[in-house]
C-alpha positions in Angstrom: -17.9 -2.7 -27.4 -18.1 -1.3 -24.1 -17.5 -3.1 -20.9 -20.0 -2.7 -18.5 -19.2 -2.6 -14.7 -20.6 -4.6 -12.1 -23.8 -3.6 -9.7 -22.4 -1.6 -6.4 -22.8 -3.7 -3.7 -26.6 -3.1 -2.1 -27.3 -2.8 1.7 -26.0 -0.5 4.0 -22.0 -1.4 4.6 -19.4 -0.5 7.5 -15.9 -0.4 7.7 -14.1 -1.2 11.0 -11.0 0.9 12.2 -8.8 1.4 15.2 -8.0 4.4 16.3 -6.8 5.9 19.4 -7.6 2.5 20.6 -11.4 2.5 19.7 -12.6 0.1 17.0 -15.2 2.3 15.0 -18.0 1.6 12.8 -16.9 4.1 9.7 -20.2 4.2 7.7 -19.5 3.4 3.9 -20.3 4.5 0.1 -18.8 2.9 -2.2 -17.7 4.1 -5.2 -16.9 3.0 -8.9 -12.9 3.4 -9.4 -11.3 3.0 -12.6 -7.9 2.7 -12.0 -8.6 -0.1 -9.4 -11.4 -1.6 -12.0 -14.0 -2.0 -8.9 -16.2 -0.2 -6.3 -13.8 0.7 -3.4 -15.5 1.2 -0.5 -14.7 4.9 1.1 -15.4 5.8 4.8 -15.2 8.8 6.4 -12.7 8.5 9.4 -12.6 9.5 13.1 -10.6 12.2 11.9 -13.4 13.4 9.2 -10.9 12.4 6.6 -12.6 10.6 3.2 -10.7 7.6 3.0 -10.8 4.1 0.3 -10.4 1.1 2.0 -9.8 -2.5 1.5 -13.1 -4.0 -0.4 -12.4 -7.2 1.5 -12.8 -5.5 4.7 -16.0 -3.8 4.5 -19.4 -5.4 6.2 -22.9 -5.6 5.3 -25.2 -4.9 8.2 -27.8 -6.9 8.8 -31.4 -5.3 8.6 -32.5 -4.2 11.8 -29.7 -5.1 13.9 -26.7 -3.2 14.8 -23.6 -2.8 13.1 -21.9 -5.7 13.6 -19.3 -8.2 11.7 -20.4 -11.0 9.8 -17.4 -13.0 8.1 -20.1 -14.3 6.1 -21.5 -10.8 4.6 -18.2 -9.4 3.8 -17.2 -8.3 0.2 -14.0 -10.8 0.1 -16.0 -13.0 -2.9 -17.0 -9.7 -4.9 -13.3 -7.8 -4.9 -11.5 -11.1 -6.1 -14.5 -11.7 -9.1 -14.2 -8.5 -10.3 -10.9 -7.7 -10.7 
């Protein structure tokens, strides 16, 4: 029997660096990653690199507002239920 993976995480989603002192909105797509057993959320930096980051870390923008962080729309309660 196979196991089926969870649903990626819907909504648009940001991830917030700091880099050369600027906090910037990285805008994400997540992706399914085996080794890890999750969606990982990857960014693509200030520096154009294609990076994974922390699941726990990423946001969910509201719709119609700006990016902004919500503690309460972040992925902390998916990445530690489907580990």
């Amino acid at each position: 029997m196979s196991a089926s993976k969870p649903r990626r995480p819907h909504g648009r989603w940001t991830y917030y660096i700091m880099h050369e002192d600027i906090l910037w909105p990285c805008p994400v797509r997540w992706e399914w990653e085996n080794g890890y057993g999750g969606w990982l959320p990857f960014y693509y930096s200030p520096t154009l690199e294609f990076v994974a980051g922390d699941p726990t870390k990423a946001t969910k923008v509201a719709p119609g507002r700006a990016a902004v962080p919500n503690r309460y729309k972040q992925l902390a309660f998916f990445a530690t239920q489907h580990r």
